[in-house]
C-alpha positions in Angstrom: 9.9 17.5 -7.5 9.2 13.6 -7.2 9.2 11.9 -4.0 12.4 10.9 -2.4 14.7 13.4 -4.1 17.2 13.9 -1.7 17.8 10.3 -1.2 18.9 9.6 -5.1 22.4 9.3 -5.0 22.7 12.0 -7.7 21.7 14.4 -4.9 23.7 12.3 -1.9 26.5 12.9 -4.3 25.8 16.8 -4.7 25.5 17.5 -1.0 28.8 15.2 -0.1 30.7 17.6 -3.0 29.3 20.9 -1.5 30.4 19.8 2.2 34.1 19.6 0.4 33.7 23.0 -0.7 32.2 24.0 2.4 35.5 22.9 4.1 37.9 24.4 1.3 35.6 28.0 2.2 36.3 27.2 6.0 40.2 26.9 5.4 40.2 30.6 4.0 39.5 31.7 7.5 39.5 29.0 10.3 43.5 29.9 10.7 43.1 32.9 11.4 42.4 32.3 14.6 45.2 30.5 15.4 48.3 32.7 14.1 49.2 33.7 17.6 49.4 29.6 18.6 51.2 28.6 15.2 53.7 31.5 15.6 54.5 30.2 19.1 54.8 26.8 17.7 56.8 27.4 14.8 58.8 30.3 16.1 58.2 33.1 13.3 56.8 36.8 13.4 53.4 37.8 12.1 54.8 38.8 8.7 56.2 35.7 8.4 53.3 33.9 9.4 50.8 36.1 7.3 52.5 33.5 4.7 50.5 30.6 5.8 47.3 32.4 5.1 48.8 34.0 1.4 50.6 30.8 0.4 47.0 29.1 0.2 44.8 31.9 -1.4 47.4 32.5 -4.1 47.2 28.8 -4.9 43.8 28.6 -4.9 43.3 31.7 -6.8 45.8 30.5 -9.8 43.9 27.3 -10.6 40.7 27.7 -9.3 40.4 29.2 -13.2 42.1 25.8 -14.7 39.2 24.0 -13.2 37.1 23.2 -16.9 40.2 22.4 -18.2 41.2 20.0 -15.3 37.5 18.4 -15.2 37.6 18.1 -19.3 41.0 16.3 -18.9 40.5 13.7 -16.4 36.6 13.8 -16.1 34.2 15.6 -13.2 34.5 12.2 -10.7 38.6 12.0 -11.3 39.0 15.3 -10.7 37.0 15.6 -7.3 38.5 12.0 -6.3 41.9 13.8 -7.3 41.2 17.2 -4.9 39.8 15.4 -2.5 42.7 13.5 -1.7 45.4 16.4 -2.4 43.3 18.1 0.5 42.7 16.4 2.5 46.7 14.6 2.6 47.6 18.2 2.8 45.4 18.9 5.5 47.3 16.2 7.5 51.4 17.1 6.4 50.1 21.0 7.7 48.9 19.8 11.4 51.8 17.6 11.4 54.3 20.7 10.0 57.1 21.4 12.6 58.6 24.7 10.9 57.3 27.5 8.7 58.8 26.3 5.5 56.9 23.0 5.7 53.8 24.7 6.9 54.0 27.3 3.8 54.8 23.7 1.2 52.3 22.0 2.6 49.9 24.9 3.0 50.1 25.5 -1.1 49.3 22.2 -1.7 46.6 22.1 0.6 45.1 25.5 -1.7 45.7 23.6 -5.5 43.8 20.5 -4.0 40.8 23.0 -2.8 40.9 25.5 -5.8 38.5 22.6 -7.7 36.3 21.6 -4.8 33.7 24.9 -5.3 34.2 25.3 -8.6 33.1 21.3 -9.6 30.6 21.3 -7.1 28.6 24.4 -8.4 29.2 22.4 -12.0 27.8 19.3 -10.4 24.5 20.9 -10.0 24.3 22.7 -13.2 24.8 19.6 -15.2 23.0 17.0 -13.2 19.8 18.6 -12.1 17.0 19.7 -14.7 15.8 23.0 -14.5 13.3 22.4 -12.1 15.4 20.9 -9.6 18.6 23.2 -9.6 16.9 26.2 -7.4 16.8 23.9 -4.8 20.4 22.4 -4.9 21.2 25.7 -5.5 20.5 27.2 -2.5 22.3 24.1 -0.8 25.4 25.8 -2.8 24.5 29.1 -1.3 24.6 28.0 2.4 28.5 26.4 1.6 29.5 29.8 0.5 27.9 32.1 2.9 28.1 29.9 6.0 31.9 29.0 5.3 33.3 32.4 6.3 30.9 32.7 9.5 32.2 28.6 10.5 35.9 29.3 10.0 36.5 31.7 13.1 34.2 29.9 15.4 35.1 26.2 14.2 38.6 27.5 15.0 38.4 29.3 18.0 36.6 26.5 19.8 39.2 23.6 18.0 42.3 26.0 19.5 41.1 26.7 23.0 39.8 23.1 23.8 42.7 21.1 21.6 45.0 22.7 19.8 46.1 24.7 16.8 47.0 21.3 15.0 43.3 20.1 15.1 42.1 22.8 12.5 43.8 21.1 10.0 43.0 17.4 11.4 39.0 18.3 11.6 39.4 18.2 7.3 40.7 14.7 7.6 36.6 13.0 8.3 34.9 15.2 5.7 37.1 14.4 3.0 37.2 10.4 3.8 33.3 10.7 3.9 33.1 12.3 0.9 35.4 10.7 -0.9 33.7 7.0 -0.6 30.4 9.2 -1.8 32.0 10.6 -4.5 33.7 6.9 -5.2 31.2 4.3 -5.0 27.8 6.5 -6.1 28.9 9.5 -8.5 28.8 8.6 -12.5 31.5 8.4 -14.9 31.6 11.5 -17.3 32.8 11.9 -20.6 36.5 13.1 -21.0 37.4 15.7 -23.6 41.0 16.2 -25.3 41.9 19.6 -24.6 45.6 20.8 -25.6 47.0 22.6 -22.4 48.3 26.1 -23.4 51.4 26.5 -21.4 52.2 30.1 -21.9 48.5 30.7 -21.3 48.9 28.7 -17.7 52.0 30.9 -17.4 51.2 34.1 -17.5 47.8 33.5 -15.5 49.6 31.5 -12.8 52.3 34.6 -12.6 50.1 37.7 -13.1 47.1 36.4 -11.0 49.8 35.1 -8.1 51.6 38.5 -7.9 48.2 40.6 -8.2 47.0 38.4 -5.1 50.2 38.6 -3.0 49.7 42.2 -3.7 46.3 42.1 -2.7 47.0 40.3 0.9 50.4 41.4 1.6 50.1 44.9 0.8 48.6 46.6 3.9 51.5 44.9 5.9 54.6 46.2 3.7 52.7 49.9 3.3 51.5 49.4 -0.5 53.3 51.5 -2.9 56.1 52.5 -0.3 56.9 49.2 -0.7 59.5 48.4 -3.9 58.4 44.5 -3.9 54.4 45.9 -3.4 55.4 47.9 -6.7 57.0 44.9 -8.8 54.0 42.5 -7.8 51.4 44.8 -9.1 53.4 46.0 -12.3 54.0 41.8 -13.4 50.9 41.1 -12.5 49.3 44.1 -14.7 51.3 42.9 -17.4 51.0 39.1 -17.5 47.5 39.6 -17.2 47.2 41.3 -20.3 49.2 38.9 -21.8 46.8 36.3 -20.9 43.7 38.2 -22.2 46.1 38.6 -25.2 46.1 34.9 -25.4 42.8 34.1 -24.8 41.4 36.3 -27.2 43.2 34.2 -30.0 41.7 31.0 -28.8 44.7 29.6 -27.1 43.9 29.8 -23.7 43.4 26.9 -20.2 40.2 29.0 -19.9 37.4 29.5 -22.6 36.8 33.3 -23.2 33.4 32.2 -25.1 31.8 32.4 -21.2 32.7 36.3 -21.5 30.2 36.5 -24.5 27.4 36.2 -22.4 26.5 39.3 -20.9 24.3 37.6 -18.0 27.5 35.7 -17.0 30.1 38.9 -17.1 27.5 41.1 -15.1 27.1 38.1 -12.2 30.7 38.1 -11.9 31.1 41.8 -11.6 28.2 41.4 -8.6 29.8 38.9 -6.9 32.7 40.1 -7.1 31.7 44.0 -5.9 29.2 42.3 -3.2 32.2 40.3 -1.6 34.8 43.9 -1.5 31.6 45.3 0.2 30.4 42.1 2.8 33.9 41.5 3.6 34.7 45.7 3.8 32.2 45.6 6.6 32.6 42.6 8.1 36.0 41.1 7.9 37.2 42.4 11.2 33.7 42.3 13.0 34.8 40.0 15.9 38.0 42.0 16.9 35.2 45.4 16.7 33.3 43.4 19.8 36.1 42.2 21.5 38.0 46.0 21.7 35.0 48.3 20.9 32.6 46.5 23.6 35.3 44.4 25.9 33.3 41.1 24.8 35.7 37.9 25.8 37.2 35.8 22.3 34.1 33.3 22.9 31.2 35.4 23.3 32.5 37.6 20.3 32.2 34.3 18.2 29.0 33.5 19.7 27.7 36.6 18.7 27.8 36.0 15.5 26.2 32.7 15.3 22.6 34.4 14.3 24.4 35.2 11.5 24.8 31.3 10.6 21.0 30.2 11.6 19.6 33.6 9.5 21.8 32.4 6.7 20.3 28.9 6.4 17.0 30.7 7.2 17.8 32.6 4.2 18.9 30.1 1.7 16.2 28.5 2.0 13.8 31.3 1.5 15.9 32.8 -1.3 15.4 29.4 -3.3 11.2 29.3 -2.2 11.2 33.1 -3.4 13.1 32.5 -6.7 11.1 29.9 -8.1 8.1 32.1 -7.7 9.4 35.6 -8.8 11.6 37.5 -10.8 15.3 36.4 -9.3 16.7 39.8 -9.8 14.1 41.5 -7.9 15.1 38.7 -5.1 18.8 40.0 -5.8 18.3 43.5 -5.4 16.1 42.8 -2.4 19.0 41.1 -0.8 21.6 44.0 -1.6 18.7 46.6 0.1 18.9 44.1 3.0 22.8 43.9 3.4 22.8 47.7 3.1 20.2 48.5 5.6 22.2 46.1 7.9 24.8 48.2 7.7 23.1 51.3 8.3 22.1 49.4 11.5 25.5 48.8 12.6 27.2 52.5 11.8 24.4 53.6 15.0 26.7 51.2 17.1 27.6 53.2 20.7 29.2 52.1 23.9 26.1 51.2 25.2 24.4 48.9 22.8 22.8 45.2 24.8 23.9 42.3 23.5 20.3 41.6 22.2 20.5 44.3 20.1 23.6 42.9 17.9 22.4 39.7 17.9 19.8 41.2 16.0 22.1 43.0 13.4 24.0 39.4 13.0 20.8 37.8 12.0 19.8 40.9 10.1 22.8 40.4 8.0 23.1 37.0 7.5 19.6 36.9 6.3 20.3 39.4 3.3 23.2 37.8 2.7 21.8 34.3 1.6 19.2 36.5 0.0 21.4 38.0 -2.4 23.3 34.5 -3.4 20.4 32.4 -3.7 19.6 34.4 -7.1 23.3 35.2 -8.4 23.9 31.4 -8.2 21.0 31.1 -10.1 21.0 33.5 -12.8 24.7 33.7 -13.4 24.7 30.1 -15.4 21.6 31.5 -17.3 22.5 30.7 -21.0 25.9 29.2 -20.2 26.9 26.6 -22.5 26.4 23.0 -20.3 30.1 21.9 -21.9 31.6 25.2 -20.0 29.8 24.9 -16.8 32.8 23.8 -14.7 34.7 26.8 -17.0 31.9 28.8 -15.5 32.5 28.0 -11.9 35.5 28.4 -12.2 35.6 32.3 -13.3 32.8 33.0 -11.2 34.1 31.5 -7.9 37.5 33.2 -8.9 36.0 36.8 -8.6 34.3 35.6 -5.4 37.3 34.8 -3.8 39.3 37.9 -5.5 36.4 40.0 -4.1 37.2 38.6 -0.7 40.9 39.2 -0.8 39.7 43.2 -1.9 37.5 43.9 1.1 39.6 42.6 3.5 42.8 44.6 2.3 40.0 47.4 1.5 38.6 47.0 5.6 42.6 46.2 7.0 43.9 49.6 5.4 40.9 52.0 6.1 40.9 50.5 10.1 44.6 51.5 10.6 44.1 54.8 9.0 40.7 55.8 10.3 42.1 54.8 13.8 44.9 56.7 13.3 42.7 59.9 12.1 40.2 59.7 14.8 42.6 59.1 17.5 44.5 62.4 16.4 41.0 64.2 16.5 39.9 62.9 19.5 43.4 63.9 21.3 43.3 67.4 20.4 40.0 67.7 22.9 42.3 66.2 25.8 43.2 69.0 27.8 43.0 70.7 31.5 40.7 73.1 29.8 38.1 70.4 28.5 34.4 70.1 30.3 34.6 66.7 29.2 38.0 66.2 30.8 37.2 68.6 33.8 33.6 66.1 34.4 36.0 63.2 34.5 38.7 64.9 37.2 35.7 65.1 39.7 34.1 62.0 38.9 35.7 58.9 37.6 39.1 60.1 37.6 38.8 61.9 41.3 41.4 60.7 43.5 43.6 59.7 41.0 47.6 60.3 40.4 48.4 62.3 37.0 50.0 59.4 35.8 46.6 56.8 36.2 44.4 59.6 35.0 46.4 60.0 31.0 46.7 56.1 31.0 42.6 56.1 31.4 42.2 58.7 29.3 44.3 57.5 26.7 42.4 53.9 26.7 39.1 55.9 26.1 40.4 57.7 23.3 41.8 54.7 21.5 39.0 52.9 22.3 36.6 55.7 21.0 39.0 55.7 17.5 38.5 52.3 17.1 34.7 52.7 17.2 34.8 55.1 15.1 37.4 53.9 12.5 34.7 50.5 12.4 31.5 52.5 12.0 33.5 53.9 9.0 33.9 50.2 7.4 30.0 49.8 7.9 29.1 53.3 6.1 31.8 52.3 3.1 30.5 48.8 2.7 26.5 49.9 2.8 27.2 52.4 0.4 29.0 49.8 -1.9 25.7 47.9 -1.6 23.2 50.0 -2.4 25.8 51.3 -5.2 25.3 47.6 -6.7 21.5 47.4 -6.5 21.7 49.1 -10.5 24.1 46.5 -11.8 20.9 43.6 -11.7 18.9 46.1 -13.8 20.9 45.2 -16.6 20.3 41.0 -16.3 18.4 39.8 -18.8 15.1 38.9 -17.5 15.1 34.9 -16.1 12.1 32.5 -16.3 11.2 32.1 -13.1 12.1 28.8 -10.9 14.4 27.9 -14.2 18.3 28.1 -14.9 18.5 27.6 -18.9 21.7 25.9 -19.2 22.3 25.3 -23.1 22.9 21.6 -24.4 25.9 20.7 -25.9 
């Protein structure tokens, strides 16, 4: 790599696209933090609110798959100029929103002006860097992805308690102004391409992907298939979907089905996709497993998983060292062995692990998992067509963020039922009769009314279910992991240090 790389404006312009994306990952989880603050504001119930949150992945799941069509249309530069500033507005109307209705509006908007920022920033590397170079802005585009989800909730939590709720919209507002004037005044022209737009084909994508997602975030809340709406979503979006493979089969379709004749490119989508069910299985709902399973206070919870952040970095850049000198999916399945033994780590989590000792199992797991996208990044685009690169991102970033949406419905719905189970289990060892509860009576409990001594109790068998019901998450989503390691076996072998992306 020549001297002063990083300083050509090419790759100015590649790290100014990946902080957009990094932002648009950020956005997928920084408001979580703040429901309880916006539902005061706004004066609406958590299902209502849950809308916020579904309003934006739905959008960003329907056209994060338009995005080669979109960047064909108006050119790679017009269409970041164009997200960047449907964003980043966006951003702005939804800090400034004064009821739920605007908030949900502006909220959509916010997701279609985000769905292209990943997506054209992946294809930005892929079709401006030779094949020496793109390991290494690679793994730039591996730190955006893993570090976004671990940023959100802390980014947020800080933004809430020291500002307010509105400011996690607002902090959007710099990034996108920064970038925009990079993206303006130093990024290339490219070449435009007339490409008819298939309206049905937009339609039944837009319809059966939107009501498969809505049924994908909603459905833990309304009680899945006791739900009648639950039922509809999933049965439209079964159908339209077919429809849409119907159409894109015969050639007419916004997105190019030639990308699912490579077999490299099919089999990195089913990892990501599987890896991010399993990461977010164990994970989504790590910080509320500190903050009731070990009594750690909001900030310290967040704290805790700042290793996670620093090993992910750490391992970004290793993973891109590692895969120019060896075989990418050894690197891969390395990583998955990694995440899984992390998790193996974390279901040996009692009552009296330090606060060292999970620090540890952060960085542990942050580590494998910048391992195990360094490679995928990589060797997903291996053979791709250069003119479907963006169509590329596109698909692949949509089963990212579809694996996402999985996991956490996967983690939300096992939590509530495991609790449920182990609490029932627990309870039937509560009575006068118990050694346990009989060491209790002349110890802790001594002294103490009836009354005071169930309410104890009580706490320390909820508490104990909730332990339990998150040790369960970590056992599903290691298994899940070490389940995967077999799917890189079947990648065709990559040269190392190289992506071959094929020439027009």
């Amino acid at each position: 790599m020549k001297k002063g790389f990083w300083l050509e404006p090419r790759s100015i312009v590649a790290m100014a696209v990946c902080l957009l994306a990094l932002a648009e990952i950020v956005d997928l989880t920084i408001v979580a933090v703040a429901i309880p603050h916006i539902m005061g504001a706004l004066g609406c119930n958590i299902q209502e609110v849950s809308l916020v949150t579904t309003s934006y992945i739905v959008a960003a799941a329907v056209f994060i798959m338009t995005t080669g069509f979109v960047s064909s249309r108006l050119g790679g530069k017009k269409t970041i100029l164009l997200s960047t500033l449907v964003f980043g507005i966006s951003s702005v109307l939804c800090g400034f929103a004064s009821s739920l209705n605007e908030m949900v509006i502006f909220r959509l908007i916010q997701g279609v002006g985000g769905a292209f920022l990943p997506s054209m920033a992946q294809g930005y590397i892929v079709g401006n860097f030779n094949e020496e170079e793109q390991p290494k802005m690679m793994s730039i585009m591996t730190l955006t992805v893993v570090l976004g989800p671990i940023i959100g909730p802390l980014a947020g939590g800080y933004l809430v308690n020291a500002y307010s709720w509105r400011c996690i919209f607002f902090v959007n507002v710099p990034i996108c102004l920064a970038a925009f004037l990079i993206v303006f005044f130093w990024m290339k022209e490219t070449v435009t391409t007339k490409v008819n737009f298939d309206s049905i084909s937009f339609a039944f994508m837009a319809i059966g992907f939107g009501s498969l997602e809505y049924f994908i975030d909603e459905g833990n809340n309304l009680n899945w298939f006791n739900s009648h709406l639950m039922v509809i979503c999933l049965s439209v979006g079964l159908v339209f979907i077919t429809f849409f493979v119907w159409r894109g089969m015969l050639g007419r379709s916004v997105v190019s089905f030639e990308l699912f004749k490579n077999s490299n490119f099919v089999i990195s989508c089913a990892i990501v996709f599987m890896f991010m069910v399993a990461v977010t299985t164990g994970m989504a709902f790590y910080a509320t497993f500190l903050q009731q399973g070990y009594n750690f206070p909001v900030d310290i919870a967040g704290y805790i998983t700042a290793p996670r952040g620093v090993c992910a970095v750490f391992g970004g850049i290793l993973g891109g060292i590692l895969c120019s000198k060896f075989d990418k999916r050894i690197i891969l399945i390395s990583g998955l062995l990694l995440f899984a033994c992390g998790c193996w780590i974390e279901t040996h989590f009692g009552t009296n692990w330090s606060l060292s000792t999970q620090l540890i199992t952060c960085a542990f797991i942050g580590l494998s998992m910048s391992m195990t996208f360094a490679p995928l990044m990589q060797v997903a685009f291996t053979g791709v067509n250069e003119a479907l690169s963006n169509d590329a991102s596109g698909v692949f970033n949509f089963f990212r963020n579809i694996g996402n949406s999985v996991g956490t419905s996967i983690a939300s719905t096992v939590l509530s039922r495991n609790e449920q189970t182990s609490w029932n289990d627990l309870s039937t060892h509560i009575n006068p009769f118990s050694n346990a509860v009989q060491q209790m009576q002349n110890g802790l409990l001594q002294g103490m009314s009836i009354q005071k001594q169930v309410t104890i109790l009580s706490q320390q068998v909820q508490s104990q279910a909730f332990l339990i019901a998150n040790i369960n998450l970590f056992y599903l989503g290691g298994v899940m992991a070490l389940f995967l390691c077999l799917l890189p076996m079947f990648l065709a072998k990559p040269a190392k240090g190289i992506i071959k992306v094929h020439a027009h």
